[in-house]
N, CA, C and O atoms as a GROMACS GRO file, in nm:
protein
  396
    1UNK      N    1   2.707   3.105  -5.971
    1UNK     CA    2   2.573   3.105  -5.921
    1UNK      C    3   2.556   2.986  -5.825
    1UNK      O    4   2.602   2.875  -5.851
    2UNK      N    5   2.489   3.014  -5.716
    2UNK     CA    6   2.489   2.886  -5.603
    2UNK      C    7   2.357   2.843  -5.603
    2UNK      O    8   2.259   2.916  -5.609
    3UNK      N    9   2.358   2.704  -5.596
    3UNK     CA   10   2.260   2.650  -5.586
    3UNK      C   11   2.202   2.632  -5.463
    3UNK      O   12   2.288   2.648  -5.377
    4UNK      N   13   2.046   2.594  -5.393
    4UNK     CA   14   1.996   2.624  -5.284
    4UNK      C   15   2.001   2.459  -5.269
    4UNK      O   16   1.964   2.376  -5.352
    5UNK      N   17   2.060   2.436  -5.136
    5UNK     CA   18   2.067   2.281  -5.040
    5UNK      C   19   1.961   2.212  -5.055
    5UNK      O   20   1.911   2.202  -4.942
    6UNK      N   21   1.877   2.142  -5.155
    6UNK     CA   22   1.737   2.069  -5.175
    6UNK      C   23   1.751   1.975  -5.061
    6UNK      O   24   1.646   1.911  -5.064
    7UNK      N   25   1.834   1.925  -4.946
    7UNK     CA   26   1.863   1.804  -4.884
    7UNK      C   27   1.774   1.848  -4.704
    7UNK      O   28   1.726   1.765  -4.627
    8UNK      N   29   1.779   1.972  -4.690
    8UNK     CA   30   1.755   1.993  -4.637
    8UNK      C   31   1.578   2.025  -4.544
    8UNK      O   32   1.494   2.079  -4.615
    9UNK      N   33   1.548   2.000  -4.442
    9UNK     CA   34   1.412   1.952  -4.431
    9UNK      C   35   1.357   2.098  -4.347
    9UNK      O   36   1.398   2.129  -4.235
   10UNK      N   37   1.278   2.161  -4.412
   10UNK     CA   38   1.197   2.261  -4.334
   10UNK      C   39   1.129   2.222  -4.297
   10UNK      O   40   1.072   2.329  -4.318
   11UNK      N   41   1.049   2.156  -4.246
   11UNK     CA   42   0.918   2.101  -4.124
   11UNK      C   43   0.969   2.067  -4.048
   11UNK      O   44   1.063   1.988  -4.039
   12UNK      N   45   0.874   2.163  -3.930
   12UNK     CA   46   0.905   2.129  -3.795
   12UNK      C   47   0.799   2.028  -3.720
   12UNK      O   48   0.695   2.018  -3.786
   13UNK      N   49   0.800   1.950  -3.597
   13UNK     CA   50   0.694   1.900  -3.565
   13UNK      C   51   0.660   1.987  -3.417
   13UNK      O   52   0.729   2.023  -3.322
   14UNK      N   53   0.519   2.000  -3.455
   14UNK     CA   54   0.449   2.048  -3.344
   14UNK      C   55   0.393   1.974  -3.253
   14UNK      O   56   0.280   2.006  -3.215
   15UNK      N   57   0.464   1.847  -3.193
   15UNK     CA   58   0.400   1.796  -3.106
   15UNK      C   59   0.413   1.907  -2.925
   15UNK      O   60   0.491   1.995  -2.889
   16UNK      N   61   0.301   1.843  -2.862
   16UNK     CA   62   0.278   1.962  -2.760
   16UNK      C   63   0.369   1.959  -2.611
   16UNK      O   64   0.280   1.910  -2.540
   17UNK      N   65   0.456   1.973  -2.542
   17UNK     CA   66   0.557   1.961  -2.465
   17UNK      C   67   0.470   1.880  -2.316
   17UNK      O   68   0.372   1.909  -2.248
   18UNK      N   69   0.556   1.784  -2.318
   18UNK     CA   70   0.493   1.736  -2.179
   18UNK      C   71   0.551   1.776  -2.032
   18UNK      O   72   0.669   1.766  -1.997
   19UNK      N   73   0.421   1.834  -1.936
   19UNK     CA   74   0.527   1.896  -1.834
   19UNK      C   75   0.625   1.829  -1.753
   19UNK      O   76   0.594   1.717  -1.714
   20UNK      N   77   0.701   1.861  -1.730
   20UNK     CA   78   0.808   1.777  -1.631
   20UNK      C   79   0.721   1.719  -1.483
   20UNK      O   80   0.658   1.806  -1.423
   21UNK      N   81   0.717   1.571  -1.424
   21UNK     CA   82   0.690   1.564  -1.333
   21UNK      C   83   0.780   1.596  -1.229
   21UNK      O   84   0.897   1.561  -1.246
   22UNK      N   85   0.738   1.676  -1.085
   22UNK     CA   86   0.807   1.665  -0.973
   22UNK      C   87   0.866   1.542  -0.929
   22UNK      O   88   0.807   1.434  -0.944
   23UNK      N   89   0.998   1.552  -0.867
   23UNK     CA   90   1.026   1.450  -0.814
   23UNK      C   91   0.975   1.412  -0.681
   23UNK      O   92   0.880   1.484  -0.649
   24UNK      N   93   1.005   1.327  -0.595
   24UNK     CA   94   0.949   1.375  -0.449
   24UNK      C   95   1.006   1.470  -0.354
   24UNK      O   96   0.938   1.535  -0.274
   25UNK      N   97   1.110   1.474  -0.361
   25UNK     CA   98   1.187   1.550  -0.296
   25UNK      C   99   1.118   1.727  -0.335
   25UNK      O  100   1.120   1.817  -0.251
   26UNK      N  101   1.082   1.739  -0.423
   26UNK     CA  102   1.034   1.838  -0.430
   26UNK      C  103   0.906   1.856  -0.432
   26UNK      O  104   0.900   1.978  -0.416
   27UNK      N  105   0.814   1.824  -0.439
   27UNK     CA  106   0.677   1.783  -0.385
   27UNK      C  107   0.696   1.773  -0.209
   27UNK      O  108   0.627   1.862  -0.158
   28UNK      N  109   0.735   1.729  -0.154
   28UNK     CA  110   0.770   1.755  -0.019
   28UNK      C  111   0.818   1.846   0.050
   28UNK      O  112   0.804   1.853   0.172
   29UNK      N  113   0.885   1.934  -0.029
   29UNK     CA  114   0.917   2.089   0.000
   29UNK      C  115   0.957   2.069   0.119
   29UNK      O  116   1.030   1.975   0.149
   30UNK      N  117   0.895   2.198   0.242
   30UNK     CA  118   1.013   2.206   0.314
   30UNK      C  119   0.981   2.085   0.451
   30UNK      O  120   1.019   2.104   0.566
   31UNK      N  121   0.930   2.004   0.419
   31UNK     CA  122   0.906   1.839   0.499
   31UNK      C  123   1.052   1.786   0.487
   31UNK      O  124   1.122   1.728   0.569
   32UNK      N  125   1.077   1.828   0.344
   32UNK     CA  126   1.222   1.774   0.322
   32UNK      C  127   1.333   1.804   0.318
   32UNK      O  128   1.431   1.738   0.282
   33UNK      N  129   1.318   1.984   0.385
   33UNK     CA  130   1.440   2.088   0.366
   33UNK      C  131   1.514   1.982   0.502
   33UNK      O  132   1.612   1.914   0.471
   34UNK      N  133   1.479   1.977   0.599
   34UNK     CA  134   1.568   1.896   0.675
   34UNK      C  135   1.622   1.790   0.709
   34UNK      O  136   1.661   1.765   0.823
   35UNK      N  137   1.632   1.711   0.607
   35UNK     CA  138   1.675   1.579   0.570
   35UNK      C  139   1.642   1.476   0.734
   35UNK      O  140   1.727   1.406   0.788
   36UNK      N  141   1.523   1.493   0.776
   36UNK     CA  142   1.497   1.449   0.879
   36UNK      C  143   1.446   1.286   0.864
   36UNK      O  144   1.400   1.234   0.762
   37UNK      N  145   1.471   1.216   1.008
   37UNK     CA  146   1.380   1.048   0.985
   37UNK      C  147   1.307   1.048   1.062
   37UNK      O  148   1.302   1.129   1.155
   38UNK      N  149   1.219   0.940   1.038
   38UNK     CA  150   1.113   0.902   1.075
   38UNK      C  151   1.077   0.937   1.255
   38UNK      O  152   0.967   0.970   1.299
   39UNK      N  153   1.176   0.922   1.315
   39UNK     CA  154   1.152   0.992   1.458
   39UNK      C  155   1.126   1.133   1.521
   39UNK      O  156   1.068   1.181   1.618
   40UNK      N  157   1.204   1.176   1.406
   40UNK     CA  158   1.162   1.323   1.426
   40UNK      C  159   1.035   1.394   1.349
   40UNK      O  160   1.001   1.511   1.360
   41UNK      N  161   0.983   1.304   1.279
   41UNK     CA  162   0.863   1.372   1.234
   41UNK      C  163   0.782   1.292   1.340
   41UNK      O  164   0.672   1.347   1.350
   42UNK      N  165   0.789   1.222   1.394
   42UNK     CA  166   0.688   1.138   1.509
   42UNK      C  167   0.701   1.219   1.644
   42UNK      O  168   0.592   1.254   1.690
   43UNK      N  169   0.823   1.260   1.723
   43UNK     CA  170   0.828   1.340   1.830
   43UNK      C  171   0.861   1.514   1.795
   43UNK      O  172   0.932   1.593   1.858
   44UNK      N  173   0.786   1.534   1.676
   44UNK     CA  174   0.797   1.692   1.654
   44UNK      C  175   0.655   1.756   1.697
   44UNK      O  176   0.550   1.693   1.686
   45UNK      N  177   0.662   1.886   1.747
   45UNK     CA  178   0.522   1.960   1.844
   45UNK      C  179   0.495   2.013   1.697
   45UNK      O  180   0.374   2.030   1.680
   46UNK      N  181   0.564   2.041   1.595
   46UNK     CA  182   0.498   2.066   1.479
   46UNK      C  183   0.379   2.071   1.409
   46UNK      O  184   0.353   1.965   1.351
   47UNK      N  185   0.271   2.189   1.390
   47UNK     CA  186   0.181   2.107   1.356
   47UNK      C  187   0.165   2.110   1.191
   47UNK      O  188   0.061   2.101   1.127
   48UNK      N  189   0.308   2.128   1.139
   48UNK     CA  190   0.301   2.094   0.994
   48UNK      C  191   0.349   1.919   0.982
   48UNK      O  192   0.344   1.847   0.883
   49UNK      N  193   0.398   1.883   1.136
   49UNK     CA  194   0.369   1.698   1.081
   49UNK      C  195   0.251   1.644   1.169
   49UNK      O  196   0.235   1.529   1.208
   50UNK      N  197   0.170   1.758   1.192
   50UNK     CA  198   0.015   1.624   1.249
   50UNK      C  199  -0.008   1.545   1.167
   50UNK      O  200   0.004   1.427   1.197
   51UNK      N  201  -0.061   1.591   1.001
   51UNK     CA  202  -0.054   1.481   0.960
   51UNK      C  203   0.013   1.358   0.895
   51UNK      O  204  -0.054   1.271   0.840
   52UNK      N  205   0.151   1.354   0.904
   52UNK     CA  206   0.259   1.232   0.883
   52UNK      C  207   0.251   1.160   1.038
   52UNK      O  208   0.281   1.041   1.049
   53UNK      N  209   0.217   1.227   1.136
   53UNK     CA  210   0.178   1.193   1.217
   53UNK      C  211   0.061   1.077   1.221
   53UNK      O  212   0.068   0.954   1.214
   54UNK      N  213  -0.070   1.183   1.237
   54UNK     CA  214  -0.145   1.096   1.222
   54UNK      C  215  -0.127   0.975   1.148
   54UNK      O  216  -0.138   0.868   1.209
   55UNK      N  217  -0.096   0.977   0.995
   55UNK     CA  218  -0.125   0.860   0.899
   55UNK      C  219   0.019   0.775   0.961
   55UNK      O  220  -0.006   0.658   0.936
   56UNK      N  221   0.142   0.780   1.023
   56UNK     CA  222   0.171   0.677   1.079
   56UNK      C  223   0.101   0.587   1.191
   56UNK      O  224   0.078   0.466   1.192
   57UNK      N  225   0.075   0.683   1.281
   57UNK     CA  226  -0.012   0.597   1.398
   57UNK      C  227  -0.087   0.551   1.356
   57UNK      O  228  -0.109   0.450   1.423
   58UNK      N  229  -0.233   0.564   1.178
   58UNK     CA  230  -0.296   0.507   1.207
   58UNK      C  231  -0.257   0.362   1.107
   58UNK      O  232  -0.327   0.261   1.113
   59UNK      N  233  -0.160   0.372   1.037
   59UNK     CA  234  -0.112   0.304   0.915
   59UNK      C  235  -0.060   0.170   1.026
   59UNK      O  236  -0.085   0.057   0.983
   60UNK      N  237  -0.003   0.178   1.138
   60UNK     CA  238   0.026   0.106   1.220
   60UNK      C  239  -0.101   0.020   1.251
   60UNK      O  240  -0.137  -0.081   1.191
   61UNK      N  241  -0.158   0.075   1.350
   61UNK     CA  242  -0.316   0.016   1.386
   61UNK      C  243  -0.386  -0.097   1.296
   61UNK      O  244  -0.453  -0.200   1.302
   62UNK      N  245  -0.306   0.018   1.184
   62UNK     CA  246  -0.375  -0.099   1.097
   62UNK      C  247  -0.342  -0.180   1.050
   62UNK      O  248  -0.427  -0.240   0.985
   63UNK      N  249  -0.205  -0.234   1.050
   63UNK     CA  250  -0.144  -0.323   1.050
   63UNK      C  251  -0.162  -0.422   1.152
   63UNK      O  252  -0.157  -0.543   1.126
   64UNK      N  253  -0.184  -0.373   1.272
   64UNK     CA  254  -0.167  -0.479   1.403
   64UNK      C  255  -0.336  -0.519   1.383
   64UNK      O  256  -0.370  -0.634   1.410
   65UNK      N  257  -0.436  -0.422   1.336
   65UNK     CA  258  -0.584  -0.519   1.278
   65UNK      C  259  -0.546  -0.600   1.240
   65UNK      O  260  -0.557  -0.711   1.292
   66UNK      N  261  -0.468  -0.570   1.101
   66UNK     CA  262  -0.500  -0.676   0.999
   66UNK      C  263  -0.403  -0.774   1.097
   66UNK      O  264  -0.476  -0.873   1.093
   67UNK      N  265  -0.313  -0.808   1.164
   67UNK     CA  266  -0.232  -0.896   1.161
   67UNK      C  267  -0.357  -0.981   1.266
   67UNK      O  268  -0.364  -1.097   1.226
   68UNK      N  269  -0.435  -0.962   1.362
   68UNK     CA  270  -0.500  -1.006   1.457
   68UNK      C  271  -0.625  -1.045   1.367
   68UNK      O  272  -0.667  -1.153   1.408
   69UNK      N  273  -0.686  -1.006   1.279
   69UNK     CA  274  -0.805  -1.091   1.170
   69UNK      C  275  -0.720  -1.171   1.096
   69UNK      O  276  -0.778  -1.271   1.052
   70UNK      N  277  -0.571  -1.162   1.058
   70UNK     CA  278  -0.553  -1.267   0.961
   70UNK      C  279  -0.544  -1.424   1.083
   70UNK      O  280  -0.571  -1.540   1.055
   71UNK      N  281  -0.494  -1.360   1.229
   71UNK     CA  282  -0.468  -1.456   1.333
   71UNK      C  283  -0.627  -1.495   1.384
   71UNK      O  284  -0.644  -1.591   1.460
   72UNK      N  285  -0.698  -1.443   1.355
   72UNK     CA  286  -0.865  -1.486   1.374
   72UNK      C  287  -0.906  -1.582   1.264
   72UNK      O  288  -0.959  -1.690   1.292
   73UNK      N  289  -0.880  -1.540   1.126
   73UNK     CA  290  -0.892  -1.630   1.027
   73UNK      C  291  -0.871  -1.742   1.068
   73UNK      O  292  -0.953  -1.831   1.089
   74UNK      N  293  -0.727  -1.745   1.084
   74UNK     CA  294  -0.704  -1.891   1.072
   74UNK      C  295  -0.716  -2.018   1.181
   74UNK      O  296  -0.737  -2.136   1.154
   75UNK      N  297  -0.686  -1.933   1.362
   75UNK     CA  298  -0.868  -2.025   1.396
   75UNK      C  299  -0.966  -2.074   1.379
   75UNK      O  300  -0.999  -2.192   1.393
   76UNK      N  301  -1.036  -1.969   1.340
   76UNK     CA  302  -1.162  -1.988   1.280
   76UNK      C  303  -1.149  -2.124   1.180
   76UNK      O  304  -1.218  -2.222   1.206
   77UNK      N  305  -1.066  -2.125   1.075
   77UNK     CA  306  -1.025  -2.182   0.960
   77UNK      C  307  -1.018  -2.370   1.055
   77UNK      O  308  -1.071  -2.477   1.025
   78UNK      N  309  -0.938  -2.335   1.160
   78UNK     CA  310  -0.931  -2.477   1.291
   78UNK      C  311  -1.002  -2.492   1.313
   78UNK      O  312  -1.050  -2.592   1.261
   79UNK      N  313  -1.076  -2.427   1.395
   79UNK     CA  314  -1.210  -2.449   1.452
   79UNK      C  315  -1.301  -2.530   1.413
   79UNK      O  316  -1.368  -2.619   1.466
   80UNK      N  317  -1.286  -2.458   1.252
   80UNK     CA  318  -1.445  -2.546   1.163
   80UNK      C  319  -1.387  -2.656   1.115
   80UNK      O  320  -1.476  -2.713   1.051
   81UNK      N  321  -1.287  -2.720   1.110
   81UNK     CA  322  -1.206  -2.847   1.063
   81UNK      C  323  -1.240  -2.919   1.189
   81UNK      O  324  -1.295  -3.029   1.177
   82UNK      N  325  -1.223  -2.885   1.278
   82UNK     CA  326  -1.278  -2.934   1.427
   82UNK      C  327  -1.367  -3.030   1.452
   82UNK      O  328  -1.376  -3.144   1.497
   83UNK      N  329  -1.469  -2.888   1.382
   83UNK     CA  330  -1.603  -2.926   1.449
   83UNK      C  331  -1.699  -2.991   1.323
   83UNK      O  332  -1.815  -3.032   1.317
   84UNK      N  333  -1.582  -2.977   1.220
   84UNK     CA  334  -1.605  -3.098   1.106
   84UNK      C  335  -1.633  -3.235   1.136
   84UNK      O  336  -1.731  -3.309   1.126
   85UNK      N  337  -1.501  -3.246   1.179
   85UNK     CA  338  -1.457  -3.377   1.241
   85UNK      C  339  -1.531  -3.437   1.348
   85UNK      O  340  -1.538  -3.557   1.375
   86UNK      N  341  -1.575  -3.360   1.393
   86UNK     CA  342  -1.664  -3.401   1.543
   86UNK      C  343  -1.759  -3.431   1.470
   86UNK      O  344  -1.794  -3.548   1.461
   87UNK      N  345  -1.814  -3.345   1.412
   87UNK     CA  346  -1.977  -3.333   1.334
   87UNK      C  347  -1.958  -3.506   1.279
   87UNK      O  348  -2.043  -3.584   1.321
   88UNK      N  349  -1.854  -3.560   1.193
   88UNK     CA  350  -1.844  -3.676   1.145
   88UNK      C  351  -1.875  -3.765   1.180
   88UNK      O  352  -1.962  -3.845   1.144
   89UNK      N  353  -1.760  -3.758   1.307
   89UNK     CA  354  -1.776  -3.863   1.415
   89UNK      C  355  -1.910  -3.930   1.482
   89UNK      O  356  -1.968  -4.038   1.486
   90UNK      N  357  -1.928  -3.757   1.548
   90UNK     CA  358  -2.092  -3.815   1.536
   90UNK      C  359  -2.198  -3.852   1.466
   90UNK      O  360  -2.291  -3.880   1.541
   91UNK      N  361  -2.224  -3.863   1.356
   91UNK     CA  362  -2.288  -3.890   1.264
   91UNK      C  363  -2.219  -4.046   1.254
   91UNK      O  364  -2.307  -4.131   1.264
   92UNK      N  365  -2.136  -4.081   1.242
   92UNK     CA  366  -2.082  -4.230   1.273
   92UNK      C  367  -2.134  -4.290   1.411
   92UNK      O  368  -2.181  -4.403   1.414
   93UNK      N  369  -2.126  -4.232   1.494
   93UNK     CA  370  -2.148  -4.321   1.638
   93UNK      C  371  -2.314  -4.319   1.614
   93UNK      O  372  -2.368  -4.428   1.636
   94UNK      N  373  -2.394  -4.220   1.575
   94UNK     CA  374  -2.539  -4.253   1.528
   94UNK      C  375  -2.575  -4.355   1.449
   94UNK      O  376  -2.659  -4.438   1.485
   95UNK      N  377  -2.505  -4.358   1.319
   95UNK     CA  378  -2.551  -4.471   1.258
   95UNK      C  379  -2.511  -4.597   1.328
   95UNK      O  380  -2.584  -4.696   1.318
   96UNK      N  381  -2.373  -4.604   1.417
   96UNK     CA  382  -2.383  -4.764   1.387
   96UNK      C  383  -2.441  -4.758   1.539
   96UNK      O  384  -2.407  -4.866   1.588
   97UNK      N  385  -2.530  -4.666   1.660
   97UNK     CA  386  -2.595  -4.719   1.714
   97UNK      C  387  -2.736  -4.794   1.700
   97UNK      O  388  -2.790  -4.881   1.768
   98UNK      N  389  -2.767  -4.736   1.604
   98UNK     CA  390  -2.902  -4.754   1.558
   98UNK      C  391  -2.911  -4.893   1.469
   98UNK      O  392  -3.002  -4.976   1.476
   99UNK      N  393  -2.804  -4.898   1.390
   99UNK     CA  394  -2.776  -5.095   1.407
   99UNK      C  395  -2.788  -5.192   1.445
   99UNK      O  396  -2.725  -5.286   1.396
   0.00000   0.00000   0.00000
């Protein structure tokens, strides 16, 4: 007579399957069937890259902003050290005229 395997675990767990994320390459579909660079999505009449298009030209722009306000900043930043200093000065040549 055989005895039944007590060692053994019938419960299963039902936790709920998480979906696989896309990689990029596939999320990009056929942007990426042609293993193309950056030039050819820029000089393509395509109008499935107007917009990689667009968002380079404007991703640029906006770089050369920001680089020309951070180069305004820090004028500005001179400027008022400047006109600190001046402001000082004069406020010195006032008092000790009035001496």
């Amino acid at each position: 007579m055989a005895k039944a395997d007590d060692t053994t675990d019938d419960t299963t767990d039902e936790t709920a399957a998480t979906p696989k994320e896309k990689n990029i390459h596939a999320k990009l579909g056929r942007l990426n069937s042609l293993q193309r660079n950056i030039n050819a999505y820029m000089n393509s009449k395509s109008k499935k890259f107007a917009g990689i298009q667009a968002y380079v030209t404007q991703a640029a722009a906006a770089q050369n902003a920001q680089a020309k306000l951070d180069a305004a900043n820090a004028k500005l930043a001179a400027d008022q050290a400047t006109l600190a200093d001046l402001t000082t000065q004069l406020a010195d040549l006032n008092a000790t005229d009035t001496t």
